[in-house]
MARBA-3410 file (N, C-alpha, C, O; in Angstrom, 1 decimal):
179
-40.5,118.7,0.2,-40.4,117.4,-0.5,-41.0,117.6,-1.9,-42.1,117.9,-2.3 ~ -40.0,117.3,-2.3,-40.8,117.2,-3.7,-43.0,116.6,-4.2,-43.8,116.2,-3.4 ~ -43.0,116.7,-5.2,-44.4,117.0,-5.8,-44.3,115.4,-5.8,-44.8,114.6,-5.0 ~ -43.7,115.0,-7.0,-43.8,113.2,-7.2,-43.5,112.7,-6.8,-43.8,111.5,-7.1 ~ -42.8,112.9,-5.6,-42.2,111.7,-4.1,-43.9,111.8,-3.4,-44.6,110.9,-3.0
-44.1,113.0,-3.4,-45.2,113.3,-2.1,-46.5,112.1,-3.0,-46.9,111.0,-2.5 ~ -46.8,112.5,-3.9,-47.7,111.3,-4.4,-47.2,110.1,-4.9,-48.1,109.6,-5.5 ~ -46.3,109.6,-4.9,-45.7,108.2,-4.9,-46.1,107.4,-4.0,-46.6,106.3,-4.1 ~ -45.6,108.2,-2.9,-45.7,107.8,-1.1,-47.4,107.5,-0.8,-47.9,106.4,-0.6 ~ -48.0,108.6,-1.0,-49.4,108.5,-1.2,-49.9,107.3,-1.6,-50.4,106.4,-0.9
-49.7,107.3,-3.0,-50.5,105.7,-3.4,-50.0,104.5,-2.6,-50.8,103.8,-1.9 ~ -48.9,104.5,-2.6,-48.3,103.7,-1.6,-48.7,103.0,-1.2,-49.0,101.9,-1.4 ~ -48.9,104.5,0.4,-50.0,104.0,1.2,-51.0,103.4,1.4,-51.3,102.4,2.1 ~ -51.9,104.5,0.5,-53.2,104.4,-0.4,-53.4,102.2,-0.8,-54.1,101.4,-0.2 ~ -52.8,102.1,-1.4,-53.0,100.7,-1.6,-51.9,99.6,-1.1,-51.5,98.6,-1.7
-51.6,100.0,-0.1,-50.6,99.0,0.7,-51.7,97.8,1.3,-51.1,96.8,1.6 ~ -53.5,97.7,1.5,-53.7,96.7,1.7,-53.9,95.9,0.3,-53.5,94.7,0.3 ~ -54.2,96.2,-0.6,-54.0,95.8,-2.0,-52.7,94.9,-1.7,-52.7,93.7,-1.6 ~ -51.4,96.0,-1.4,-50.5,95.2,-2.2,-50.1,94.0,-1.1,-49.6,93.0,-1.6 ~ -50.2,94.1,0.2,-50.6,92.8,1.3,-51.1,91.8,0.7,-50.7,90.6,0.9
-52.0,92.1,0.0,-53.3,91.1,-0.6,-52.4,90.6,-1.5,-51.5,90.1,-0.9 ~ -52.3,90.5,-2.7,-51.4,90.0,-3.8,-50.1,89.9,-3.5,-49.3,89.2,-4.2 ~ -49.8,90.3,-2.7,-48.1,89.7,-1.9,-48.8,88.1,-1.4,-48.6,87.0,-1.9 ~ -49.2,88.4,-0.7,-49.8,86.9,0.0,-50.5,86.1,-0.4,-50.8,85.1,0.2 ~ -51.1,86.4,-2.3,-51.4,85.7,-2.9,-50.2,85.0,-3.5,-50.2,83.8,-3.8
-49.3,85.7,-3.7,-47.9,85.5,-4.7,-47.2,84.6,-4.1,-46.3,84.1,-4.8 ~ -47.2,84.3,-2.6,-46.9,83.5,-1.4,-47.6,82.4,-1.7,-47.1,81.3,-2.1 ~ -49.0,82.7,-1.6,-49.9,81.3,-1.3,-49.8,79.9,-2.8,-49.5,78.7,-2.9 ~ -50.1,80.8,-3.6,-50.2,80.1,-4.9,-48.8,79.5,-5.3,-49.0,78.6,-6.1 ~ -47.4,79.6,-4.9,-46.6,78.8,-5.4,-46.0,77.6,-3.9,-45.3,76.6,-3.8
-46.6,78.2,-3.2,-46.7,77.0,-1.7,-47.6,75.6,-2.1,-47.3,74.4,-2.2 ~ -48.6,76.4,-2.1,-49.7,75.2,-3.0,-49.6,74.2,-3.8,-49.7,73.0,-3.6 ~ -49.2,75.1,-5.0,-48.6,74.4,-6.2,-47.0,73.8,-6.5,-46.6,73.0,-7.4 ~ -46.5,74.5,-5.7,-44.8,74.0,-6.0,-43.8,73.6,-5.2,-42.6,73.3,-5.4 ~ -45.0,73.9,-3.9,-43.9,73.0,-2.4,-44.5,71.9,-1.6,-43.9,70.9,-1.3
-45.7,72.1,-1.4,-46.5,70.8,-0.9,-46.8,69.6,-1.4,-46.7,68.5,-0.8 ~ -47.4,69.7,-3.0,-47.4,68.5,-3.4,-46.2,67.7,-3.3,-46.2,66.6,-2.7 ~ -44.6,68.4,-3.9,-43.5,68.1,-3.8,-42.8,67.6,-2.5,-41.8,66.8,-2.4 ~ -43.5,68.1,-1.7,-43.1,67.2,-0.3,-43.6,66.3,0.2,-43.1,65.4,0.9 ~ -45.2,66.3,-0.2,-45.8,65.3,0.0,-45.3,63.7,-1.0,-45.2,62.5,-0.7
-45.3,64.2,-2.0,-45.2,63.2,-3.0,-43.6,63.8,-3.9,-43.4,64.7,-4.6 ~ -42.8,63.0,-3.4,-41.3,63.9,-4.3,-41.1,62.9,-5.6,-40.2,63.3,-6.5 ~ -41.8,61.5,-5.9,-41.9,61.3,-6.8,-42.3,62.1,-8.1,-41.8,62.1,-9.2 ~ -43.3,62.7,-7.8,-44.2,63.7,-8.8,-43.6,64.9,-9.1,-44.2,65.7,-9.9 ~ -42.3,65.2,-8.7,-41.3,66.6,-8.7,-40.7,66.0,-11.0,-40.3,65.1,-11.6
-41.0,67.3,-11.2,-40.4,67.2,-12.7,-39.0,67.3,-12.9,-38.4,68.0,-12.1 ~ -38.3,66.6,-13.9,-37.0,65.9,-14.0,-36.1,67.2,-13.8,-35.2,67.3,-12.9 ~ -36.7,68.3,-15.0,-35.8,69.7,-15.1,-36.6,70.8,-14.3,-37.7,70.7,-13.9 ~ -35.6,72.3,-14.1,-35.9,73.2,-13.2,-36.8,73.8,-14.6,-37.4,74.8,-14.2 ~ -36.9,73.5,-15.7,-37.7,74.7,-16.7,-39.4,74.0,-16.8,-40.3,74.7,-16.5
-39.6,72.7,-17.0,-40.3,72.2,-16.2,-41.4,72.5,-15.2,-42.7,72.5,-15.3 ~ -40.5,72.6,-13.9,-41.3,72.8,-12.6,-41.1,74.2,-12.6,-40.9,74.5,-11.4 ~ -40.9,75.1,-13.3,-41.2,76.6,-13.4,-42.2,77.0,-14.3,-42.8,78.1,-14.2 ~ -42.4,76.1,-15.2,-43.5,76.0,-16.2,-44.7,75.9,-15.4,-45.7,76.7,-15.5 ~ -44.7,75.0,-14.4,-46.1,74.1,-13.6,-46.4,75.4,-12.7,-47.5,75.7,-12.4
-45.1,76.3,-12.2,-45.6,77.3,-11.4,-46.4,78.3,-11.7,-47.3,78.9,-11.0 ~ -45.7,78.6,-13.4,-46.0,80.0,-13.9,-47.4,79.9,-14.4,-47.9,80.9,-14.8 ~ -48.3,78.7,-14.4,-49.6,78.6,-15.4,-50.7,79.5,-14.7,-51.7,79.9,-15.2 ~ -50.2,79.8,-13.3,-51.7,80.7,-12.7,-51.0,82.1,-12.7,-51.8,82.9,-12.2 ~ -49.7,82.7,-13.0,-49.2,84.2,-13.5,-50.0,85.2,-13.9,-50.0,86.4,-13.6
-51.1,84.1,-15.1,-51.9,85.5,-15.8,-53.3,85.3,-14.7,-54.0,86.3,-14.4 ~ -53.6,84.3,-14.2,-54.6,85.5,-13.2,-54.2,86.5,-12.3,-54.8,87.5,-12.1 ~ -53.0,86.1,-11.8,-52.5,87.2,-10.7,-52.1,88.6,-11.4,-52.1,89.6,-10.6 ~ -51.7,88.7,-12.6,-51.7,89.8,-13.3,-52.5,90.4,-13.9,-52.2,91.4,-14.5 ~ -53.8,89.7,-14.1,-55.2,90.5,-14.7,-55.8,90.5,-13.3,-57.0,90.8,-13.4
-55.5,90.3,-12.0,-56.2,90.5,-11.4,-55.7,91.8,-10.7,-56.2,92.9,-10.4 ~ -54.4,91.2,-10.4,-53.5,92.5,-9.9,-53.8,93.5,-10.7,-54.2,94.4,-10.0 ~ -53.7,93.9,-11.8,-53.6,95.2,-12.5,-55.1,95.8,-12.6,-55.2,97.0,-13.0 ~ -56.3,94.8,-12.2,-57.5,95.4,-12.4,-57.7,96.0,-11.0,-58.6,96.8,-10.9 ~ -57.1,95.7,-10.0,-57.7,96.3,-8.6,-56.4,97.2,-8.1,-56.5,97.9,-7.0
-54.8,97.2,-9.0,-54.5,98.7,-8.8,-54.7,99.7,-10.0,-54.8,100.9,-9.7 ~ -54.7,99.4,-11.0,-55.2,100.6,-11.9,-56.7,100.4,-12.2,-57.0,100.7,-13.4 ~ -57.4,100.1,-11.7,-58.8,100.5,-12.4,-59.2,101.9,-12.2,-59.7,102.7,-13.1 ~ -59.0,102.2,-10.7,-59.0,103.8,-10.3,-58.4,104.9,-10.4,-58.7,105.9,-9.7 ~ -57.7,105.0,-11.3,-56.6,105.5,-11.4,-57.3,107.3,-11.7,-57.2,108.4,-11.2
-58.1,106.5,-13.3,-58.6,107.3,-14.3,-60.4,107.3,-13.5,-61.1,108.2,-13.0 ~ -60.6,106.3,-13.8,-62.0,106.3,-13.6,-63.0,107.0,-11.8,-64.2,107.3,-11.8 ~ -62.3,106.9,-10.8,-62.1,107.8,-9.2,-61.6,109.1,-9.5,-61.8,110.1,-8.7 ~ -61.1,109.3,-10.5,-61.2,111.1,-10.5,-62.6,111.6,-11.2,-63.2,112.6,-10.8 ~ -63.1,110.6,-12.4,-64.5,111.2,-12.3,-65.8,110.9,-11.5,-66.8,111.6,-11.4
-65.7,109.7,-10.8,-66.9,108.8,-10.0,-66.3,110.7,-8.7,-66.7,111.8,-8.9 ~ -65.7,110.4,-8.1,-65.8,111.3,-6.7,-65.6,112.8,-7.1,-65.9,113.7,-6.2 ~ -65.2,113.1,-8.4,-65.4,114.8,-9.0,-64.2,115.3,-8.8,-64.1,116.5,-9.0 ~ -63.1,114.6,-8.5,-62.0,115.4,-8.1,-61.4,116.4,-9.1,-61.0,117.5,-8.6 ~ -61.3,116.2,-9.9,-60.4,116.4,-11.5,-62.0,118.3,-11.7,-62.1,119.1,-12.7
-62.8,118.2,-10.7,-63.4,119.5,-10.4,-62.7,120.7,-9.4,-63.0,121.9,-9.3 ~ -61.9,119.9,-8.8,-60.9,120.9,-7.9,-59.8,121.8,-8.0,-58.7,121.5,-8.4 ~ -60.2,123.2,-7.7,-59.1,123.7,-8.7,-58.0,124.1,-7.9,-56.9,124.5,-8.4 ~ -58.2,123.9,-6.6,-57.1,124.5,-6.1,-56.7,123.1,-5.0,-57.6,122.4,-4.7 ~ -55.3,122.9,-4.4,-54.1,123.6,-4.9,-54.1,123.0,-6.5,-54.6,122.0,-7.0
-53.3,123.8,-7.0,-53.0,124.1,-8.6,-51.8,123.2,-8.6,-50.7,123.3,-8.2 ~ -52.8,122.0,-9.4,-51.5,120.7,-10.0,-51.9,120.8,-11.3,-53.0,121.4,-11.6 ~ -51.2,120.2,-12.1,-51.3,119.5,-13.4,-52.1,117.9,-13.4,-51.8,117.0,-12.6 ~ -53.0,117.8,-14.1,-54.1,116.5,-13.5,-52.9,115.5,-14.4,-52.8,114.4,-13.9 ~ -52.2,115.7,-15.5,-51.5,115.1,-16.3,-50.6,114.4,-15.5,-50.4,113.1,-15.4
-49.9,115.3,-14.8,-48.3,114.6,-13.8,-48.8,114.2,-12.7,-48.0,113.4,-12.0 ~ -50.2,114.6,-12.2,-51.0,113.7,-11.1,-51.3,112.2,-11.1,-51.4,111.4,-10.2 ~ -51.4,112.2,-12.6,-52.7,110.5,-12.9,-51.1,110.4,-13.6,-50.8,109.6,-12.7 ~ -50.1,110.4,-14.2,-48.5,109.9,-14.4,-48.2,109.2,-13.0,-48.1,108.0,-12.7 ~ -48.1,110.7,-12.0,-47.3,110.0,-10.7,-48.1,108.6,-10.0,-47.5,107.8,-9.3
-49.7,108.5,-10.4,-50.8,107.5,-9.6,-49.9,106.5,-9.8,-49.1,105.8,-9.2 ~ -50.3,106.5,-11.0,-49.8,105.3,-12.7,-48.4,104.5,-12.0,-48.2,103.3,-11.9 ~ -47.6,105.4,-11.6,-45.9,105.1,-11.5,-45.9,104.8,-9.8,-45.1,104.0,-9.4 ~ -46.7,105.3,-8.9,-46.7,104.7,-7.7,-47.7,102.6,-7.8,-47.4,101.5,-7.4 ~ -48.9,103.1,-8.4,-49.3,101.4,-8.4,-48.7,100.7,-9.3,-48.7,99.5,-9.3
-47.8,101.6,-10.2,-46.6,99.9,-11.4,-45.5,99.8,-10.6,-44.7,99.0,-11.0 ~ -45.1,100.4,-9.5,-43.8,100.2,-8.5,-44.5,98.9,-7.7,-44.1,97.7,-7.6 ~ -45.8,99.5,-7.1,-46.3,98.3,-6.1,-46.8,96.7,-7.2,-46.8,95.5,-6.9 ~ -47.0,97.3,-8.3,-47.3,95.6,-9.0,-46.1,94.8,-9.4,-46.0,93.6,-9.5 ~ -45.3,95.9,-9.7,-43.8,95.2,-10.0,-43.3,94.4,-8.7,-42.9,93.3,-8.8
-43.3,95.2,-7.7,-42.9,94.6,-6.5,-43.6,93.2,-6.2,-42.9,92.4,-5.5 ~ -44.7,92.8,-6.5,-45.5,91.9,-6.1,-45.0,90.8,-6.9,-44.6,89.8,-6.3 ~ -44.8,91.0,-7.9,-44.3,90.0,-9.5,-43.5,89.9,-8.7,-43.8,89.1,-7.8 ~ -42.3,90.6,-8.6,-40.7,89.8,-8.0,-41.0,89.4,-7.3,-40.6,88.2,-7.3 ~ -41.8,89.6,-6.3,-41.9,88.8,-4.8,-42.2,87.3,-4.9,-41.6,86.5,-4.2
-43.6,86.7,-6.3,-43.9,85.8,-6.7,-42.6,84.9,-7.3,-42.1,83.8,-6.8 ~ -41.9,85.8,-8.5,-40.8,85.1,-8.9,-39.8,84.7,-7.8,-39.7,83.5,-7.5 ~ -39.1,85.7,-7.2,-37.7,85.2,-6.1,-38.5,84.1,-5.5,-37.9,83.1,-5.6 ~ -39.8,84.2,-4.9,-40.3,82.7,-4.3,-40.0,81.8,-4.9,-39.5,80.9,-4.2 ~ -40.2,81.6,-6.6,-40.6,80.5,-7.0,-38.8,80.3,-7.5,-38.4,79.2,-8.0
-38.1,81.3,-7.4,-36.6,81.2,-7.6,-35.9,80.1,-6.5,-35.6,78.9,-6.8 ~ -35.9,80.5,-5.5,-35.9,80.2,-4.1,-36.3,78.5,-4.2,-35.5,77.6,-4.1 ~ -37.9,78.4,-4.4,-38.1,76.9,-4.7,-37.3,76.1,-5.5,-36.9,74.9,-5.1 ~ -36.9,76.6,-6.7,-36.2,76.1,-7.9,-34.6,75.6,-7.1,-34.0,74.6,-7.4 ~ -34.4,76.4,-6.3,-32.8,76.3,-5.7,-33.1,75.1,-4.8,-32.3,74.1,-4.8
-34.1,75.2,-4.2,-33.9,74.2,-2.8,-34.3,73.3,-3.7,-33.8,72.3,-3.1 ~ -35.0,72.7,-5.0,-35.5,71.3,-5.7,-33.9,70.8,-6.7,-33.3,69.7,-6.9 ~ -33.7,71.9,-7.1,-32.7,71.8,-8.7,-31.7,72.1,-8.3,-30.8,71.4,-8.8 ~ -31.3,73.1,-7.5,-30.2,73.9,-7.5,-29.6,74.4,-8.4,-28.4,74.3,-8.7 ~ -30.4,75.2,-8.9,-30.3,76.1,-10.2,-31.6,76.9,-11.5,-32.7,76.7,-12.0
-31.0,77.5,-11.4,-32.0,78.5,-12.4,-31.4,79.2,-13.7,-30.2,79.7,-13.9 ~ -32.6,79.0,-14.7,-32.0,78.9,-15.8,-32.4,80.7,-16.5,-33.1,81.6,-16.0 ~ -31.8,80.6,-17.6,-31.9,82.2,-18.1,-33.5,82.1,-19.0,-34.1,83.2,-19.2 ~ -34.2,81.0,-19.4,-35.6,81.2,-19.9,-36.5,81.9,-18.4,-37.4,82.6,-18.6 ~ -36.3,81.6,-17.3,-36.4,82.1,-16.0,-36.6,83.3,-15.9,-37.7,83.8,-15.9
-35.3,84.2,-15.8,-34.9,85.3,-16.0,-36.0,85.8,-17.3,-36.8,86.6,-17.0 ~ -35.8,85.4,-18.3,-37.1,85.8,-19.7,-38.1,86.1,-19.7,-38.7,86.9,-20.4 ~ -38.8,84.8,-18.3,-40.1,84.4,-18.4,-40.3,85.9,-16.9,-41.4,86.4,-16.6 ~ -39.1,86.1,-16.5,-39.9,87.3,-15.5,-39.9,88.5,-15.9,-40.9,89.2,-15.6 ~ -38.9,88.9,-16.7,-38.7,90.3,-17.6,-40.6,90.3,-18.7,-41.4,91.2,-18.6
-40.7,89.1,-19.5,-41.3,89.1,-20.2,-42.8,89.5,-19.6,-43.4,90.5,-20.0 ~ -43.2,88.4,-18.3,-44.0,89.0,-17.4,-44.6,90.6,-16.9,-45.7,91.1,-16.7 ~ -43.3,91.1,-16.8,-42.9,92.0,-16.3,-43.6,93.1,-17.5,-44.2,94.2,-17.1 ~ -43.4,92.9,-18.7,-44.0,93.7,-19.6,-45.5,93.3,-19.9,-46.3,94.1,-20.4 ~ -46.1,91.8,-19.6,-47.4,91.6,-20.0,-47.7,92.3,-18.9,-48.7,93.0,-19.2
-47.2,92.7,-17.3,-48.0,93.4,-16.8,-48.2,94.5,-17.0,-49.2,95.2,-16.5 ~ -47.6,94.9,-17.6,-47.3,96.8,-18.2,-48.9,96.8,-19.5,-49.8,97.6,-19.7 ~ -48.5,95.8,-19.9,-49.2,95.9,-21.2,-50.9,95.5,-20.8,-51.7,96.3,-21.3 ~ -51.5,94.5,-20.0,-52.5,95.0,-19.3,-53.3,95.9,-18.2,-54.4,96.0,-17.8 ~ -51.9,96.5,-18.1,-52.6,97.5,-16.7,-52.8,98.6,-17.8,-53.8,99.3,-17.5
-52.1,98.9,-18.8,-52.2,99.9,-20.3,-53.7,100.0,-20.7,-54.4,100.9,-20.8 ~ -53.9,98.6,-21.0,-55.4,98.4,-21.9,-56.6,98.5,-20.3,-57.8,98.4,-20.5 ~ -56.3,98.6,-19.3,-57.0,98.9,-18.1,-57.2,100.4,-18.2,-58.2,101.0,-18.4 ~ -56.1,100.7,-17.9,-56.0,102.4,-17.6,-57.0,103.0,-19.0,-57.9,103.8,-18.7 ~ -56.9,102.6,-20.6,-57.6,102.7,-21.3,-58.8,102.7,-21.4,-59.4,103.4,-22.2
-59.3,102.0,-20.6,-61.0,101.1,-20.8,-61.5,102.2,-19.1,-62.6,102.7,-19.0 ~ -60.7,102.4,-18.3,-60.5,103.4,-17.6,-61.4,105.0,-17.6,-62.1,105.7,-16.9 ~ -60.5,105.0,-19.1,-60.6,106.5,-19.4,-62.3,106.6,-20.1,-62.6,107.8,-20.3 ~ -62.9,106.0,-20.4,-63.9,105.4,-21.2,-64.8,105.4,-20.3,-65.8,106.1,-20.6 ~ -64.9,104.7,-18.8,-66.4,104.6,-18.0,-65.8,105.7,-16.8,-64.7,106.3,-16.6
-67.1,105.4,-16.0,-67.0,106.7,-14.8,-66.9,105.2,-13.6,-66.3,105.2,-12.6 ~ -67.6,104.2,-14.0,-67.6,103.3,-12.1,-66.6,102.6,-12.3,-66.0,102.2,-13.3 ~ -66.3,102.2,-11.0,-64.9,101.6,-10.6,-65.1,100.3,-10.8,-64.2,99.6,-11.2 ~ -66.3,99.9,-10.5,-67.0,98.5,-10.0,-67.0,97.9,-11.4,-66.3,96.9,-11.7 ~ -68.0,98.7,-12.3,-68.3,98.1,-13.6,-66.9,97.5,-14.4,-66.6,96.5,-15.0
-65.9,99.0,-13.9,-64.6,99.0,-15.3,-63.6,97.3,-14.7,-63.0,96.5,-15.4 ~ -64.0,97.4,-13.2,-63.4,96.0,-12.9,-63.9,94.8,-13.4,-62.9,94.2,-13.8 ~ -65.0,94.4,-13.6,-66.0,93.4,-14.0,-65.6,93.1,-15.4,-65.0,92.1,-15.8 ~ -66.0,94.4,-16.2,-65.3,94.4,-17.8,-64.3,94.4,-17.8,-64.1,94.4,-19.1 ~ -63.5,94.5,-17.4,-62.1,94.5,-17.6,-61.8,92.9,-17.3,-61.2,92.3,-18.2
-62.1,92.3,-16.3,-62.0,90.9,-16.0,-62.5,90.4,-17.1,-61.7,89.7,-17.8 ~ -63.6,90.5,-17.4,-64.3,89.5,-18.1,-64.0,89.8,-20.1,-64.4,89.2,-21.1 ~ -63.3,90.7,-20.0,-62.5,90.8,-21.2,-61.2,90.0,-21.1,-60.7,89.3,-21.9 ~ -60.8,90.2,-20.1,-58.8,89.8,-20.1,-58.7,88.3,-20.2,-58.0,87.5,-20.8 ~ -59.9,88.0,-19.1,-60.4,86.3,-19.5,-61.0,85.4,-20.4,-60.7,84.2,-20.5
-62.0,86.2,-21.4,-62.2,85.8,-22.2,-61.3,85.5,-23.4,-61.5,84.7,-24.3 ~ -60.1,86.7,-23.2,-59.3,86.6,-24.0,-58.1,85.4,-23.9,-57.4,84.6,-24.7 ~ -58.2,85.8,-22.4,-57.3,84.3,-22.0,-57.2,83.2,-22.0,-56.2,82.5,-22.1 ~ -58.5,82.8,-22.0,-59.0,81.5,-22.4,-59.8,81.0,-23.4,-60.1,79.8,-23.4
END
């Protein structure tokens, strides 16, 4: 089997309860927010489908500074905390190693994102019956703020040795900034 399949699969695994966890947050958070009130109270449902995708999307950037800090924090920073990047044999390239990590946890966060959106697609259909192309925008667009903070992670990464700390700082930067 190939080298980059075999560590693809790995991470995978490796953080398949991670990706459980932010699946079922991506579940929880637009149940909450975008189907219960609405059933309970359907006066309170907004006129247009851009609207009540607005009201969905406002908690997006925690699930994406949170998601990208607990699959890439380790990426960089677990090869020097546990020493591995001291191992010399079998004989890999550490370069196409910490690439293939990188490309197995942005498959599992990407996955998580769609899962949040088709949900909140899904809702839109059963309220509006239809979905509009700022939709489509607002998930592509997403789709790159998660690229672009898991980036400035993997960065801040390469910089400390604990896993714990680079989480902490990394939170408490992406939020500060956020808010």
């Amino acid at each position: 089997m190939n080298q980059t399949l075999i560590t693809l699969l790995f991470e995978i695994k490796r953080h398949k309860g991670r990706f459980y966890i932010f699946t079922l947050i991506g579940l929880i958070v637009p149940t909450l927010l975008g189907l219960l009130p609405y059933l309970i109270n359907p006066d309170t449902l907004p006129k247009t489908f851009n609207n009540y995708a607005i009201s969905l999307l406002t908690y997006i950037d925690f699930i994406i500074i949170f998601g990208s800090c607990f699959f890439f924090s380790g990426i960089i920073s677990e090869e020097f905390q546990s020493k591995t990047y001291l191992i010399l044999f079998p004989k890999i390239n550490k370069l196409k190693l910490i690439i293939r990590k990188i490309l197995g946890n942005l498959l599992l966060f990407i996955i998580v994102l769609s899962i949040y959106f088709t949900f909140n697609a899904i809702l839109g259909l059963i309220f509006f019956q239809q979905l509009t192309i700022e939709f489509l925008f607002s998930y592509i667009f997403c789709i790159f703020y998660g690229i672009t903070v898991s980036t400035f992670i993997l960065l801040i990464s390469s910089l400390m040795r604990s896993v714990s700390s680079l989480v902490v700082i990394s939170v408490l930067i992406l939020l500060s900034v956020l808010i």
